[in-house]
C-alpha positions as protocol buffer text, in pm:
chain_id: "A"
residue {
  index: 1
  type: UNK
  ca { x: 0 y: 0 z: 0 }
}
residue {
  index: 2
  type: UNK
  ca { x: 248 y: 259 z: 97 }
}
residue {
  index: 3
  type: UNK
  ca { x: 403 y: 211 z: -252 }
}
residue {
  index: 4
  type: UNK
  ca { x: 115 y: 259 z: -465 }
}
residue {
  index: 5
  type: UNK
  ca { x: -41 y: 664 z: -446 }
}
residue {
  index: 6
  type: UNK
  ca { x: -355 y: 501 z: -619 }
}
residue {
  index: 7
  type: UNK
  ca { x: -416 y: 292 z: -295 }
}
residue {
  index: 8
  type: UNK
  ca { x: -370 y: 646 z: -104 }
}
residue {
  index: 9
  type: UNK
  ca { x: -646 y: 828 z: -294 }
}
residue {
  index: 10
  type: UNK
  ca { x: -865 y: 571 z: -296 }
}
residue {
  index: 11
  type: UNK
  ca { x: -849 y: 496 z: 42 }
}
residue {
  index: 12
  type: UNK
  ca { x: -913 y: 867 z: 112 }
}
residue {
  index: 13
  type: UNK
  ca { x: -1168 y: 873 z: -95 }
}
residue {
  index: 14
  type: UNK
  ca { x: -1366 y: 620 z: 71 }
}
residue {
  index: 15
  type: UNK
  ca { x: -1360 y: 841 z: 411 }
}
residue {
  index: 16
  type: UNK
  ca { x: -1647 y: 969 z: 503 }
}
residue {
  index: 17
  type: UNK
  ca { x: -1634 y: 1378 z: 436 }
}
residue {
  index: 18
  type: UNK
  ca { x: -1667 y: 1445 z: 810 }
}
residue {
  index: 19
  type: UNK
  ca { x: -1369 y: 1225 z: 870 }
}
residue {
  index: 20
  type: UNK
  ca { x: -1165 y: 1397 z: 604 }
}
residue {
  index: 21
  type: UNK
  ca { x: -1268 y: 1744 z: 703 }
}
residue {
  index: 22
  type: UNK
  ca { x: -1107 y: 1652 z: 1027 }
}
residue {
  index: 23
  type: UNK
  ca { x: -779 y: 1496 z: 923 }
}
residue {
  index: 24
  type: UNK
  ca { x: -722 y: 1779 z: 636 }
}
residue {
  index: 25
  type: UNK
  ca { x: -805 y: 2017 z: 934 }
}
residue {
  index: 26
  type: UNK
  ca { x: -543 y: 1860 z: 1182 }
}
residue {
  index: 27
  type: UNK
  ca { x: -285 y: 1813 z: 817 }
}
residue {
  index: 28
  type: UNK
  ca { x: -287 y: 2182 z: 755 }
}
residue {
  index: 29
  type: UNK
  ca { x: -256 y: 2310 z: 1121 }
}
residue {
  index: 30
  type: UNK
  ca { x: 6 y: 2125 z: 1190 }
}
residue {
  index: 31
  type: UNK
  ca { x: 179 y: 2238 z: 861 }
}
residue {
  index: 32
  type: UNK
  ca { x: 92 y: 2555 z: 923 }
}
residue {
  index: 33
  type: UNK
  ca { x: 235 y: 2588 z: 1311 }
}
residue {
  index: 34
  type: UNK
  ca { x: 545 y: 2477 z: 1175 }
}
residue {
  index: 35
  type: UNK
  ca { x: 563 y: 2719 z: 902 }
}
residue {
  index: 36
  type: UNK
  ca { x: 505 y: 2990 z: 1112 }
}
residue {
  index: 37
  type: UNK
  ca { x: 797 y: 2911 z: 1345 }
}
residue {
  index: 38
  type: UNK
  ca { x: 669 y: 3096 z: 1627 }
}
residue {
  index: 39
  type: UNK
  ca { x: 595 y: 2812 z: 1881 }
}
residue {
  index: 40
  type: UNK
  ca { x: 677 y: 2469 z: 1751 }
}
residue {
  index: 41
  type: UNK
  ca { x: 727 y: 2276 z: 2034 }
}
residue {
  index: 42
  type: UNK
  ca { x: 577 y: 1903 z: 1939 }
}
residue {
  index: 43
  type: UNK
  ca { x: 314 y: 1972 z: 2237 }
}
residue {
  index: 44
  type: UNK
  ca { x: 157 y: 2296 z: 2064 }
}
residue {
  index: 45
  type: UNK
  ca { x: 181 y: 2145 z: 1732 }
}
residue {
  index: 46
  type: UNK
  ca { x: -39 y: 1856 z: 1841 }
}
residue {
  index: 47
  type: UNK
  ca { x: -307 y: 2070 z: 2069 }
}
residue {
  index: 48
  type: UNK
  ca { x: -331 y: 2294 z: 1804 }
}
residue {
  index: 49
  type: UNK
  ca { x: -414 y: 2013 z: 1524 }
}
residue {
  index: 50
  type: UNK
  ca { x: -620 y: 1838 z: 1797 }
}
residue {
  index: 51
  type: UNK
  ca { x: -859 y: 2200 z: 1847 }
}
residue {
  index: 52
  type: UNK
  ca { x: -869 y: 2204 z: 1482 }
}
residue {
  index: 53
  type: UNK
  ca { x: -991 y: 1901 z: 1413 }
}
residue {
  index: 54
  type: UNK
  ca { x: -1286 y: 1931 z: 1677 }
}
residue {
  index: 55
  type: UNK
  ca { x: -1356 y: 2251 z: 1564 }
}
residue {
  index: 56
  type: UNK
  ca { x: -1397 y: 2078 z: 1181 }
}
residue {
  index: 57
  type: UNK
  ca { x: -1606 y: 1830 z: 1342 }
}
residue {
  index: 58
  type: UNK
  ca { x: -1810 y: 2071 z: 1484 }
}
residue {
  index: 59
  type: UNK
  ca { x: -1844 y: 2240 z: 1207 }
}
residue {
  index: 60
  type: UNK
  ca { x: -1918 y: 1926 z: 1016 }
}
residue {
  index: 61
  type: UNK
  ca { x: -2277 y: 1929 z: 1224 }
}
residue {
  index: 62
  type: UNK
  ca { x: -2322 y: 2270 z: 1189 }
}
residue {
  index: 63
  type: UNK
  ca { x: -2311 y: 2181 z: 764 }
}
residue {
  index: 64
  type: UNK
  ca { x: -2581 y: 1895 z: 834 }
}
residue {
  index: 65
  type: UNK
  ca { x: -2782 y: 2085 z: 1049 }
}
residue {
  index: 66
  type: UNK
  ca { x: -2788 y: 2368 z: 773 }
}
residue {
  index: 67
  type: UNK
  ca { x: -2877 y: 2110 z: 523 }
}
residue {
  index: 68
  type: UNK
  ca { x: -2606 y: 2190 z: 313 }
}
residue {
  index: 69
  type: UNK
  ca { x: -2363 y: 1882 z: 115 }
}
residue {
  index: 70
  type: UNK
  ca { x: -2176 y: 1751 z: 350 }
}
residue {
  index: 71
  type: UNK
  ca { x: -1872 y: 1765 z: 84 }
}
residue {
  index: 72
  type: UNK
  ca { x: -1857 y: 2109 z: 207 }
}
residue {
  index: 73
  type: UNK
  ca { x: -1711 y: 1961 z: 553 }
}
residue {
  index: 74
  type: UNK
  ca { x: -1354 y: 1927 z: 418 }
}
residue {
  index: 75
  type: UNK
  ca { x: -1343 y: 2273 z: 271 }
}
residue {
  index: 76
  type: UNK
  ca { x: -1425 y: 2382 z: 637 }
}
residue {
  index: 77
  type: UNK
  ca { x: -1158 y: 2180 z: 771 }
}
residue {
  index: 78
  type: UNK
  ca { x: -879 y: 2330 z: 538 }
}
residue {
  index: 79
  type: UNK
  ca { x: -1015 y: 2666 z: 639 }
}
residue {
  index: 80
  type: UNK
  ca { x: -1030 y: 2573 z: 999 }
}
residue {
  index: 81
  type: UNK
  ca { x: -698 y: 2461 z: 987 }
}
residue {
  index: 82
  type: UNK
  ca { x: -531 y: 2757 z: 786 }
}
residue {
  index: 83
  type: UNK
  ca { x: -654 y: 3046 z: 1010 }
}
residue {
  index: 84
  type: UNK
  ca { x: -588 y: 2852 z: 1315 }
}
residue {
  index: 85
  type: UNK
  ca { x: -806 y: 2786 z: 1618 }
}
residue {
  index: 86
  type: UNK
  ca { x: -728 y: 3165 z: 1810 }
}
residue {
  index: 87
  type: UNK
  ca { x: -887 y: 3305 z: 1469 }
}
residue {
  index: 88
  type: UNK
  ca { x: -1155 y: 3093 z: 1470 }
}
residue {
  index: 89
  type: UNK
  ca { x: -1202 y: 3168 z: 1815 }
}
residue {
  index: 90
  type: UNK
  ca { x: -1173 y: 3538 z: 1769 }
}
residue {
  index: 91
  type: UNK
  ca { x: -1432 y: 3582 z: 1462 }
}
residue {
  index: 92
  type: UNK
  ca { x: -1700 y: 3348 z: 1722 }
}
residue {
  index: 93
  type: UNK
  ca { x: -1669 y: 3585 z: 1952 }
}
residue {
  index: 94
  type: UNK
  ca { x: -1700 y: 3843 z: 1729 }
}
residue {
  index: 95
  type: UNK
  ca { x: -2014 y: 3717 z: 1609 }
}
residue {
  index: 96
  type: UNK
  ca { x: -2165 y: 3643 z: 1941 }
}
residue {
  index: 97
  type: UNK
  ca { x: -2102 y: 3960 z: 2084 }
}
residue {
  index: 98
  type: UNK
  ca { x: -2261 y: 4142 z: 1815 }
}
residue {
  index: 99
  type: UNK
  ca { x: -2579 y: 3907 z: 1859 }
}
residue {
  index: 100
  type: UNK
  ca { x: -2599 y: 4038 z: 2230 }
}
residue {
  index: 101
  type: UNK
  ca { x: -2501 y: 4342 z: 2190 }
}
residue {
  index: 102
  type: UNK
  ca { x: -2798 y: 4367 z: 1981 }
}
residue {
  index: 103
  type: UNK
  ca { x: -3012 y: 4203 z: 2191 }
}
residue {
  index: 104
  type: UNK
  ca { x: -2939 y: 4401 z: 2490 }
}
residue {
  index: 105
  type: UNK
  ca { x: -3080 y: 4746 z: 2284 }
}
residue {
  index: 106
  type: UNK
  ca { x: -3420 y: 4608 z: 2241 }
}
């Protein structure tokens, strides 16, 4: 198996697209923590593909709650993965304070 890159894809393939929206979120954080070069000790690089990964899987229900193809759960996971989980974090935030902030001016 290892030999053959057909055998690669087509075992990917077969994933389900919640399963590969996780590992292609976990593949790109990792890659990019060590790109960055700012923290790569091996315990940061692994939390931070491990946050990314549930974050994809969150947002893997979020996509079948919304009724939307759930092909669209690996293009979440590569975007989860390339801003990182602080920017995710961040932008929730964002959002959520905005929805009480509005609330609270009713």
């Amino acid at each position: 198996m290892p030999d053959n890159p057909d055998t690669w894809v087509q075992t990917l393939n077969q994933l389900p697209a919640e399963v590969a929206g996780v590992l292609m979120a976990m593949f790109i954080a990792t890659l990019r923590v060590i790109y960055d070069k700012e923290e790569t000790k091996p315990i940061r690089v692994i939390l931070e593909a491990l946050i990314c990964g549930t974050l994809s899987l969150t947002a893997s229900s979020a996509i079948i709650a919304m009724h939307l193809d759930i092909n669209w759960a690996v293009f979440a996971g590569g975007v989860i993965g390339y801003f990182g989980s602080a920017t995710v974090r961040a932008i929730a935030l964002k959002f959520v304070n905005s929805k009480v902030n509005k609330n609270d001016k009713k």
